[in-house]
MARMARDO-923177 format. One line per field, with one value per residue (C-alpha): residue number from 1; residue in one letter; z, y, x. Coordinates in nm, 2 decimals. Each point is the difference from the previous one (the first is absolute). Last residue first. Layout:
% residues N
n NUM ...
res A ...
Z Z ...
Y Y ...
X X ...
***
This chain:
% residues 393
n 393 392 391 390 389 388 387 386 385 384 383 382 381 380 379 378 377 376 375 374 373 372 371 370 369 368 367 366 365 364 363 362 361 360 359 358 357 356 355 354 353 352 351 350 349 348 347 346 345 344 343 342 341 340 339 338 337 336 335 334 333 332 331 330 329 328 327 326 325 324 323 322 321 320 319 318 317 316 315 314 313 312 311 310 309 308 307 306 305 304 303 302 301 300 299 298 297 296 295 294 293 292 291 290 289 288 287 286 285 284 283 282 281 280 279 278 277 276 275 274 273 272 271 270 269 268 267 266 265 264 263 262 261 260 259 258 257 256 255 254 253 252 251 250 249 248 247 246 245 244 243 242 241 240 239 238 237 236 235 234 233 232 231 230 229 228 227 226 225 224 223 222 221 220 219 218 217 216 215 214 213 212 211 210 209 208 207 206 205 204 203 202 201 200 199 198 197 196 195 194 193 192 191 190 189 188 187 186 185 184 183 182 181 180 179 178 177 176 175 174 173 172 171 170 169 168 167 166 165 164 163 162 161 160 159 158 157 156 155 154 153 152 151 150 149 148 147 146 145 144 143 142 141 140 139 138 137 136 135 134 133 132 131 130 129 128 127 126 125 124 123 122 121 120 119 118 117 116 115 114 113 112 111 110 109 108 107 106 105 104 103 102 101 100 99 98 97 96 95 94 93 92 91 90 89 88 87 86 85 84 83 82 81 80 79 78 77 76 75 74 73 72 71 70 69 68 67 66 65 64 63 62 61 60 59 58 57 56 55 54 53 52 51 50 49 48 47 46 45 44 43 42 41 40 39 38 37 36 35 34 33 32 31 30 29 28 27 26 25 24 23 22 21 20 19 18 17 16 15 14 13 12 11 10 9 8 7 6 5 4 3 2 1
res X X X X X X X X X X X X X X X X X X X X X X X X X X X X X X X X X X X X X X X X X X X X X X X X X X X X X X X X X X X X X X X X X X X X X X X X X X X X X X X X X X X X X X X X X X X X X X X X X X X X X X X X X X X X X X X X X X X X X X X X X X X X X X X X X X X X X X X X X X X X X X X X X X X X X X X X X X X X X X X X X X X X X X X X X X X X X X X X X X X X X X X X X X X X X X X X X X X X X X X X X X X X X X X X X X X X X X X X X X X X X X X X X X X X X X X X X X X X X X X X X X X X X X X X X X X X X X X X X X X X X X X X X X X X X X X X X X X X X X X X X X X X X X X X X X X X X X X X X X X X X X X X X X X X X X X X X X X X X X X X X X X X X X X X X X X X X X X X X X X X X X X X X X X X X X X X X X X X X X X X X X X X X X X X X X X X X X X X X X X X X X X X X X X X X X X X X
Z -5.20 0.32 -0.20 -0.13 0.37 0.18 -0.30 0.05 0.32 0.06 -0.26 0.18 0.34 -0.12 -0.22 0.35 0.18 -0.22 -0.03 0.36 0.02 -0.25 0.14 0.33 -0.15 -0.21 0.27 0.24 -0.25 -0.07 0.43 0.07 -0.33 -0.12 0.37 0.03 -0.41 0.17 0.29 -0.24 -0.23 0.29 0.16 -0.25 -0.27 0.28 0.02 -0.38 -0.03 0.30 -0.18 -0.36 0.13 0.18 -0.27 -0.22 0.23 -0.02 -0.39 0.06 0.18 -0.28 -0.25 0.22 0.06 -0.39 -0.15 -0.24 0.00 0.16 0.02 0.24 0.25 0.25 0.07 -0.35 -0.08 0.19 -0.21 -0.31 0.10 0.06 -0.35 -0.12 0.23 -0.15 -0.31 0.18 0.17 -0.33 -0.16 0.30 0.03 -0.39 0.13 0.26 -0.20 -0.29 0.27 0.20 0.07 0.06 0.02 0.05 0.41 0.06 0.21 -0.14 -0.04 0.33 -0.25 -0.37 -0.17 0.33 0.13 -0.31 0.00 0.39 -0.08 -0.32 0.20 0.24 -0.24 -0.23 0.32 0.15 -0.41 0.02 0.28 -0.15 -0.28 0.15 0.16 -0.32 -0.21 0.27 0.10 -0.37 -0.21 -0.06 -0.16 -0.08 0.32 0.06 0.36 -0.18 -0.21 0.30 0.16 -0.29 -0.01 0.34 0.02 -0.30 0.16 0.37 -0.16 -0.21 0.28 0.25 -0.25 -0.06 0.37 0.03 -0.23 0.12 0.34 -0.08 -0.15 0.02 0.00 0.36 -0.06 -0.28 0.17 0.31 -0.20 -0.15 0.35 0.11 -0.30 0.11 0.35 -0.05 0.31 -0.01 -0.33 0.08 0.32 -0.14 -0.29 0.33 0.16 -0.28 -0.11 0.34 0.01 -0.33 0.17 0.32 -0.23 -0.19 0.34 0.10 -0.02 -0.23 0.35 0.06 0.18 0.06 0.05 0.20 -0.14 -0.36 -0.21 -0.32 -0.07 -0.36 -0.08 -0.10 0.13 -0.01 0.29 -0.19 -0.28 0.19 -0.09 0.26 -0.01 0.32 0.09 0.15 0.21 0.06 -0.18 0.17 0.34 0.12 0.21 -0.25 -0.12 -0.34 -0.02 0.31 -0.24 0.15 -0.23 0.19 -0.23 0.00 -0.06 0.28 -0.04 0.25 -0.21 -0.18 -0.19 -0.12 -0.38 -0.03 -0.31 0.05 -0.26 0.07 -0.14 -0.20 -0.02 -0.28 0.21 -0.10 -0.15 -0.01 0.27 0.04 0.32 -0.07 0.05 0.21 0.40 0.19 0.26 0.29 0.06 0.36 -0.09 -0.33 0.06 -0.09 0.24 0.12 -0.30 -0.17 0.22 0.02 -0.44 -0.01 0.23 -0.14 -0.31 0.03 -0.40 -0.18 0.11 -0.10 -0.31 -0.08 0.05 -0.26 -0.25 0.05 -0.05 0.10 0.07 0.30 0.12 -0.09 0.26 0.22 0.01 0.04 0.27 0.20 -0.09 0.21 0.25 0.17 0.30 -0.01 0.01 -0.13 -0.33 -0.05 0.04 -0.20 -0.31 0.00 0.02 -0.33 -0.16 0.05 0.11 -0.28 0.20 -0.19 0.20 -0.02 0.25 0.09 0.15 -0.27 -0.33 -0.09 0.16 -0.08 0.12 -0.18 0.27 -0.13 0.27 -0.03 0.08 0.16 0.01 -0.32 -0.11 0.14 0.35 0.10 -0.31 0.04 0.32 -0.03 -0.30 0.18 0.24 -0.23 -0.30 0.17 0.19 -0.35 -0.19 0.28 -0.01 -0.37 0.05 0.25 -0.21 -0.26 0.23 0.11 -0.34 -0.13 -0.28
Y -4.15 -0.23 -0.32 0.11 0.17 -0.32 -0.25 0.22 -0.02 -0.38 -0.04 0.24 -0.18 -0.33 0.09 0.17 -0.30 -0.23 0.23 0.00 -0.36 -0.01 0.26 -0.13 -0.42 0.08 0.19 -0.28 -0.27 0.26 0.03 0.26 0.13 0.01 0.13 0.28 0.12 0.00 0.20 0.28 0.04 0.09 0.27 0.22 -0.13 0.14 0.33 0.05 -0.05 0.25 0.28 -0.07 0.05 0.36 0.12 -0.05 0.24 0.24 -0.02 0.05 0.30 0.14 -0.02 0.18 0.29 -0.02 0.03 -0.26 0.02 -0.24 -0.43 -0.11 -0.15 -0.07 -0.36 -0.01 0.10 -0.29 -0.22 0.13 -0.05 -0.35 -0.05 0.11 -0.22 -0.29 0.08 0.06 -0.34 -0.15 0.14 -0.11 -0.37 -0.05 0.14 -0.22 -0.32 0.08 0.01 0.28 0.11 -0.21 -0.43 -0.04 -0.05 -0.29 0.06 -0.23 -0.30 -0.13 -0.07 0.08 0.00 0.00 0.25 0.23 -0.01 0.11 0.28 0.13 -0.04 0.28 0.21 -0.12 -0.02 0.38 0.13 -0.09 0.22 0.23 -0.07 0.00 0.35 0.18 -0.09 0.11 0.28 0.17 0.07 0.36 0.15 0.29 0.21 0.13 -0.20 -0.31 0.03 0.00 -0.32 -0.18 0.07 -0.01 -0.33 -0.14 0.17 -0.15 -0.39 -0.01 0.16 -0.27 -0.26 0.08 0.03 -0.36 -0.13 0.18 -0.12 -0.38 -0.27 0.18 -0.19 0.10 0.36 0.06 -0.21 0.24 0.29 -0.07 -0.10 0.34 0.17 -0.23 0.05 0.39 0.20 -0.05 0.12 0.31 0.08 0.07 0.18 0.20 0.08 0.15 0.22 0.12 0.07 0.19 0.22 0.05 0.07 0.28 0.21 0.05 0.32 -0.17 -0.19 -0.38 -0.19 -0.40 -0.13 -0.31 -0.08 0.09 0.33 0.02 0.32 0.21 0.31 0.38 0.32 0.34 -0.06 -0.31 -0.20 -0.38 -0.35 -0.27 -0.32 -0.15 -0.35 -0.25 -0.25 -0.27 -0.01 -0.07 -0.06 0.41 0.01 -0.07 0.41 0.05 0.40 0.05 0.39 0.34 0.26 0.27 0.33 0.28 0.36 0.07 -0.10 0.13 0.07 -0.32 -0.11 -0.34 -0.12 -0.35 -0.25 -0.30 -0.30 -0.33 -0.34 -0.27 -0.28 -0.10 0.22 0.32 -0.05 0.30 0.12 0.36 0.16 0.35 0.31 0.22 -0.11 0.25 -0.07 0.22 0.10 0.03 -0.30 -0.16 -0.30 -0.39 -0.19 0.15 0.17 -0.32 -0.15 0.27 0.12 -0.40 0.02 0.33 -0.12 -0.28 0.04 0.12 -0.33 -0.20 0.17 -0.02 -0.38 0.00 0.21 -0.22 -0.32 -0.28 -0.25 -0.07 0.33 0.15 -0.28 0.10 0.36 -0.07 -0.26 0.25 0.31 -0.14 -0.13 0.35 -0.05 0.27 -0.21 -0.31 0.17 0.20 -0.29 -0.25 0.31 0.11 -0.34 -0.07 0.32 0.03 0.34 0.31 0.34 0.32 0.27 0.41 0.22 0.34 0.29 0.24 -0.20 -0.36 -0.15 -0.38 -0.35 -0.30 -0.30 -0.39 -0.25 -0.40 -0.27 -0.31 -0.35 0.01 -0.16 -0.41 -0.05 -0.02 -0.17 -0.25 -0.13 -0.28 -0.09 0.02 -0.26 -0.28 0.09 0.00 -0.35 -0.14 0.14 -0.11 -0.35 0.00 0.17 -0.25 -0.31 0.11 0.06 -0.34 -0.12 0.13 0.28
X 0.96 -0.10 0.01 0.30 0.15 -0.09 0.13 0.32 0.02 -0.04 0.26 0.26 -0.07 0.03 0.36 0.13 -0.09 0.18 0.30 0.06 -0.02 0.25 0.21 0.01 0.05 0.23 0.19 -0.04 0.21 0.26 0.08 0.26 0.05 -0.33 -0.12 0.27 -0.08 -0.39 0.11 0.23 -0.32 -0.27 0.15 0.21 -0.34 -0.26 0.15 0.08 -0.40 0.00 0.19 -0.15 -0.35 0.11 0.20 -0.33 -0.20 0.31 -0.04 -0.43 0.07 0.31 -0.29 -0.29 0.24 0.12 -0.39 -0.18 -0.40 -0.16 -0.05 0.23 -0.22 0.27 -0.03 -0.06 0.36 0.13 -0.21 0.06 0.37 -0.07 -0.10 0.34 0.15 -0.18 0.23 0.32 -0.09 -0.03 0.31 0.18 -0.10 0.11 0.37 -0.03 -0.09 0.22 0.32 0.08 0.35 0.33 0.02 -0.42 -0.10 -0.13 -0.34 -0.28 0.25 -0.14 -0.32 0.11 -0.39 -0.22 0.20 0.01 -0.39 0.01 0.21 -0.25 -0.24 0.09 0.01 -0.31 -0.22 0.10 -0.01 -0.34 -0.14 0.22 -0.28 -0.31 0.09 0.10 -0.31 -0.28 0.21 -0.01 0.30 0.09 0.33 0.13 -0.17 0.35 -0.03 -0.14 0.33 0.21 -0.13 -0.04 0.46 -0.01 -0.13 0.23 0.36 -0.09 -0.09 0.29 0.20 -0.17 0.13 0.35 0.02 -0.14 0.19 0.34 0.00 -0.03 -0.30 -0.30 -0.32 -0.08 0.09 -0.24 -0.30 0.05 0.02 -0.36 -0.10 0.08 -0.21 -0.27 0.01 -0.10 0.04 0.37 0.07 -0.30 0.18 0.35 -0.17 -0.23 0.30 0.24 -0.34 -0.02 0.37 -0.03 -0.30 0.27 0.30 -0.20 -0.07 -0.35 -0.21 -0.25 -0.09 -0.03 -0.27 -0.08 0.36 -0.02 -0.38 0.08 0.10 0.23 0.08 0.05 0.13 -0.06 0.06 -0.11 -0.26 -0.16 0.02 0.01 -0.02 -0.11 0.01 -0.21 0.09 -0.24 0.19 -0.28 -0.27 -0.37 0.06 -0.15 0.34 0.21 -0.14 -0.15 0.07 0.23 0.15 0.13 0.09 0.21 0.00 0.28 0.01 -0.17 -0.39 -0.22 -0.32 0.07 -0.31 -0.02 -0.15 -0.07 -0.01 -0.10 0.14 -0.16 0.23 -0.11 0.26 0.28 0.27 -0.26 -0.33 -0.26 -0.26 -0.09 -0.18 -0.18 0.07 0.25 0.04 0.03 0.29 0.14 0.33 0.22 0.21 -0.05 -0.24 -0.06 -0.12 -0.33 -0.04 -0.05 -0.27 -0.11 -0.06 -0.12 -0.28 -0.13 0.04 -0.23 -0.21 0.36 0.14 -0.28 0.05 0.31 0.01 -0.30 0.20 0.24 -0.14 0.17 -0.29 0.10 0.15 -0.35 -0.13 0.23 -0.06 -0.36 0.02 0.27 -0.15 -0.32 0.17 0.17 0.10 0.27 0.30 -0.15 -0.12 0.27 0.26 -0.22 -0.03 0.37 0.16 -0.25 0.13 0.32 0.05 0.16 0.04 0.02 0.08 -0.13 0.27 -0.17 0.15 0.06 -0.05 -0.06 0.34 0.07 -0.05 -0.03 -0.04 -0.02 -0.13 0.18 -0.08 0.11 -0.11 0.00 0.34 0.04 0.06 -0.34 -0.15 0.25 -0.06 -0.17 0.20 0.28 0.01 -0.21 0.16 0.37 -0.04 -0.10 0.28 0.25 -0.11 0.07 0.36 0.09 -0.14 0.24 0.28 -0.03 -0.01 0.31 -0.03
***
């Protein structure tokens, strides 16, 4: 690798750590969350749900909402020590605050709640989570029930872009519905294509949302050499994530968020490292183009992004807390959520690909140096994650 480039790459590695670093724990996963919503009939006007709330987010946005400080030292302290029973506890000893706060941003139009028991607290997405279950009687009810959900609002400045999952038994029909700020309510009255379009949305939102995914593509497309590379790659990538994906959805398989995030974290820094290692070995030679096909170094660069693709797709299927029994409504949701990643990584390949073939042919010298600064910052960012998410684990 010449010199210059060397020194290019170097400077680019420092510039990257002390940019991104800083932000990393913004852009990284969990700055989000995510509410879970069972909902069914119990009887003759009366719906019963089961809502799941992360706990901590749960106990600082009670607390501050309806002033009340001692739940918040108690609730944190049992967070602290992670003891469930504990967390239940304080929960169980403010209900009142927690029931309104709750209520207040999470209905079913023209029912009121009860709520039934006490607060439970078991791990879900590698965190402790509160399940409260409610019972609402609908004297008015229809035939169909609006459920309404701003649990964990942008507004309050401790997540931003909570998502509500809901899944639905209810007026003869069943479903599921993904809820956030620009779409807050559905109704079991709905049509199938606007539940699918939801679903379409919030995959399309959840591969934007997440910079690491994106920068995972990124490192792909910078270290491709023509059109057929980096299709090659993305279908790798597409067939392995859907593949996890679809098996978390059966409940087949299960792998815990504190194992899958530290290691797409990793997969970023090994991608995008694997480019910059090939620049430093062949230098301007980084981009020839084998006679026909792949050579050993593509087809080895497949298997292992087919291989962090399978980890990915744990991570996509996270996002959605796949974790209950199997049924054909929720399946063909979580498909249209997948359509909806594989549309906008397609998206940014058509527009990002064809500019950086221009720039190689135009100017080889300035595409070494695009990619390989790209690839340096791309390899920081994906370290510093995944020492963040190990030491966070």
């Amino acid at each position: 690798m010449p010199r210059r480039v060397h020194y290019v790459v170097f400077i680019a590695i420092a510039a990257a750590f002390a940019v991104l670093n800083s932000a990393g724990s913004a852009l990284a996963h969990g700055f989000s969350s995510v509410v879970y919503a069972d909902v069914a009939g119990a009887g003759q006007g009366h719906v019963r749900t089961s809502l799941g709330l992360e706990y901590d987010l749960f106990i600082v946005s009670v607390a501050d909402s309806e002033k009340d400080d001692p739940l918040f030292r108690t609730g944190t302290d049992a967070f602290e020590s992670g003891d469930f029973a504990a967390q239940a506890a304080a929960l169980n000893a403010h209900k009142e605050s927690a029931l309104k706060y709750v209520s207040t941003r999470f209905s079913i139009a023209t029912c009121t709640p009860t709520q039934i028991g006490d607060y439970t607290v078991a791990e879900r997405d590698g965190v402790p989570y509160a399940t409260l279950l409610l019972d609402w009687n609908c004297p008015d009810a229809r035939g169909e029930h609006t459920v309404t959900s701003s649990l964990f609002p942008d507004g309050e400045g401790y997540v931003k872009g909570t998502k509500t999952i809901v899944t639905y038994k209810l007026d003869a029909r069943e479903g599921s519905a993904a809820l956030d700020a620009s779409r807050p309510s559905f109704s079991t009255g709905q049509a199938w294509y606007q539940r699918f379009w939801e679903f379409f949305q919030l995959g399309a939102e959840h591969l934007l949302g997440g910079i690491d995914h994106i920068l995972f593509l990124l490192a792909l497309i910078a270290g491709s050499r023509r059109l057929r590379e980096i299709v090659l790659a993305a279908t790798s990538f597409t067939l392995a994530h859907s593949v996890t994906f679809m098996l978390a959805a059966l409940g087949l398989v299960e792998v815990p968020a504190r194992v899958v995030e530290p290691i797409i974290a990793l997969s970023i820094a090994v991608v995008a490292a694997w480019y910059l290692y090939r620049l430093w070995r062949r230098g301007s030679h980084a981009t020839d183009l084998p006679d026909r096909g792949l050579d050993r170094a593509g087809w080895t660069r497949l298997a292992v992004v087919f291989c962090f693709g399978l980890v990915h797709g744990l991570g996509f299927a996270g996002a959605l807390g796949i974790d209950e029994a199997f049924s054909w409504t929720l399946l063909w949701s979580l498909l249209v959520f997948n359509i909806g990643i594989e549309v906008v990584q397609l998206s940014i390949i058509a527009v990002v690909f064809p500019l950086l073939i221009v720039l190689r042919r135009r100017s080889p010298k300035a595409g070494l140096w695009v990619t390989g600064l790209l690839a340096a910052g791309v390899t920081v960012m994906g370290v510093v994650w995944f020492i963040e998410r190990l030491v966070g684990a």
